[in-house]
N, C-alpha and C positions, 0 to 999 in steps of 0.2 A: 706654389710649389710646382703646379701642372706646369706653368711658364719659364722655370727654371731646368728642367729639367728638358721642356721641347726646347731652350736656348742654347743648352747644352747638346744635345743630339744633332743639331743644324751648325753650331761652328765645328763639328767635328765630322761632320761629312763637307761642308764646304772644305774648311783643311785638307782634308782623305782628297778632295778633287781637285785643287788648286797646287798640292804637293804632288798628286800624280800626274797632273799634267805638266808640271816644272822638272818632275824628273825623266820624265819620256823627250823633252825638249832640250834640256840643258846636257843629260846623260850621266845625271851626277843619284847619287841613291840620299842623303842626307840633307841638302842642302835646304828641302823645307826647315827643317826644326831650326837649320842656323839661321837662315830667315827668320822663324817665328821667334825666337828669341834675341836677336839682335834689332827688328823694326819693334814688331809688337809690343814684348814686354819694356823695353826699351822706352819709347813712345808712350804707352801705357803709364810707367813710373816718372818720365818727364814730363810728361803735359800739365798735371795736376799740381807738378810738385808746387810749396808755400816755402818759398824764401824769410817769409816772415817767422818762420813756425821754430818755436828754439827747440826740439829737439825730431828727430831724424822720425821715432815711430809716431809724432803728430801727424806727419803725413801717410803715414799708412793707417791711419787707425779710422780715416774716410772709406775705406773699403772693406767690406761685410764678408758672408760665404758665396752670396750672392754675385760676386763678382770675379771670386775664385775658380767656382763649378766650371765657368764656361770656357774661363782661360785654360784650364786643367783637359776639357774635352776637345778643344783646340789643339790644343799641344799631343793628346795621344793622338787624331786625326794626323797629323805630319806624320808620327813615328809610324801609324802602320800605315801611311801611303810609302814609305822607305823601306818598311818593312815587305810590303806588296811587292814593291818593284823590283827586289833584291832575291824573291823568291823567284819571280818573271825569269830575269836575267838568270836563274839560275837553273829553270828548268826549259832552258835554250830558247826562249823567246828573246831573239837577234833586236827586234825595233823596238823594244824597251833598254 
């Protein structure tokens, strides 16, 4: 539990800084989450997927809570580094 939950707190500050740094660079305020959901989840559900497997929730039924937590912290890490930035730019910080 203690490791789920520290796995969970580290992809969501990685996220928070890897999203605020693509939006200070790129100048865009959302484009982590359409990142993280277009590579990650994406990649995520292709890699593993079983061509063999006759129906659709065989292949997800390999993935536990345990796997969800992190992606779920992940993903709110993007939304408030967009959220961050958007407040930046809002209260006149010019090089965000």
């Amino acid at each position: 539990m203690l490791q789920l939950i520290i796995a969970t707190v580290l992809f969501m500050v990685m996220m928070f800084g890897i999203g605020f740094i693509l939006n200070m660079l790129l100048k865009t305020t959302w484009f982590p989450i359409y990142l993280f959901i277009v590579a990650l989840i994406v990649l995520g559900i292709w890699a593993p997927w079983d061509s063999n497997a006759t129906a659709t929730i065989e292949n997800f039924a390999h993935y536990t809570i345990v796997d969800y937590v992190p992606v779920i912290g992940a993903l709110f890490g993007a939304y408030v580094s967009g959220w961050a930035i958007r407040a930046l730019r809002k209260g006149g910080y010019k090089m965000f």
